[in-house]
C-alpha positions, 0 to 999 in steps of 0.5 A: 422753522428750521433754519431760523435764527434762535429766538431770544431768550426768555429769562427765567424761562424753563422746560421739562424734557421728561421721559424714563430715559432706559437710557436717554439718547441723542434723540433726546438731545437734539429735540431739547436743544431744538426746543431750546433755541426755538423758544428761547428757553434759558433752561431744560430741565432732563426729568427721569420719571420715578414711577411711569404710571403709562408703563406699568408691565415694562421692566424698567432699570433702576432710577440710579442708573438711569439719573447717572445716564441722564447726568453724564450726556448732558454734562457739556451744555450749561443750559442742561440740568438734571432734576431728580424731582419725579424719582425721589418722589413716591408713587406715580410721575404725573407731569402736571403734578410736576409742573405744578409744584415749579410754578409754586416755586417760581410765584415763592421766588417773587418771578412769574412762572414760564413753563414748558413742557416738552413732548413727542408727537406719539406722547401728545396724541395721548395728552387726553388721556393724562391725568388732568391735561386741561389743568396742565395746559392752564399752567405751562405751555408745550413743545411738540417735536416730531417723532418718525411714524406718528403725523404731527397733530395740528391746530385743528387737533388741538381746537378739537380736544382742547378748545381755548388752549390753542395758543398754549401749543408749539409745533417744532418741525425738527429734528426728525430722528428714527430712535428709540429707547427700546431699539438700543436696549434690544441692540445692546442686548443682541451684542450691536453697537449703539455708537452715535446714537447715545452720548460716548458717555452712556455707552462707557456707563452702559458697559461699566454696569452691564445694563441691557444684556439680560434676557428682558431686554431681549426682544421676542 
């Protein structure tokens, strides 16, 4: 709920909030954090993906810049962390491939493996055509955060297309924000400020690099 209290905090507990981030926003932020308090997560790591396999026609900017993006907003809380681990891997950022390989090493470490991944509600609705969900959903739990004009899927969603996995979900009812990555590139690019929508941080990298201003990030 929203104005509970934070729950307490699972040690050794870590989230994934993955995503292209072209560039991460406060969006992105907010539902970490919410996230995080809810569930009591010790950790959130922000995971630029390497190669989107559901984006394979869209310009996409660099891995560099997008890396440095994710670094410098979320440089202020300590309970952030930048994982380079999808894009310094080659070929397509499959999320259970990802979160394979933190529950591998968390067993090395002699700790119990306590995975989440972080997810919008559009990105959830679309779990069952990802790679291997049910495997997925065998080895992480998932945080569900809402996004504005797609209805949040419920239990009975879930008992429908993931039968027995039911208890492996969480359904966050906040924040509640209207953002997008596509919204700021196509601001950017029409000369519009996206102050308070991205960290002052991005916006200063946004300007020193000259991202966005070309004419595919133009909108038609």
């Amino acid at each position: 709920m929203t104005g509970a209290p934070p729950a307490a905090v699972r040690a050794g507990s870590v989230a994934i909030m993955g995503g292209t981030f072209d560039p991460i926003h406060v969006g992105h932020l907010a539902a970490a954090e919410e996230a995080r308090q809810t569930l009591g997560l010790e950790r959130v790591l922000f995971m630029p993906a390497g190669v989107p396999p559901h984006k394979p026609d869209r310009a996409i900017t660099t891995a560099a810049h997008r890396v440095a993006m994710v670094e410098v907003a979320i440089q202020d809380n300590p309970a952030f962390e930048l994982s380079r681990l999808e894009v310094d891997r080659t070929g397509p950022s499959y999320t259970v491939d990802t979160v394979e390989l933190l529950v591998a090493r968390a067993r090395k470490a002699g700790r119990e493996p306590d995975v989440t991944v972080i997810l919008s509600a559009e990105s959830f609705r679309g779990l069952p055509t990802w790679s291997e969900p049910e495997r997925l959903l065998r080895q992480c739990r998932l945080a569900i955060v809402p996004r504005d004009g797609f209805p949040l899927p419920g239990r009975s969603w879930v008992e429908e297309h993931f039968p027995g996995f039911e208890e492996r979900v969480s359904f966050l009812d906040s924040p509640r924000l209207k953002l997008s990555a596509t919204e700021i590139r196509e601001r950017v690019a029409a000369g519009r400020s996206i102050r308070y929508l991205v960290p002052e941080a991005v916006i200063r990298y946004i300007e020193d690099h000259a991202l966005y201003r070309d004419e595919p990030w133009r909108k038609n």
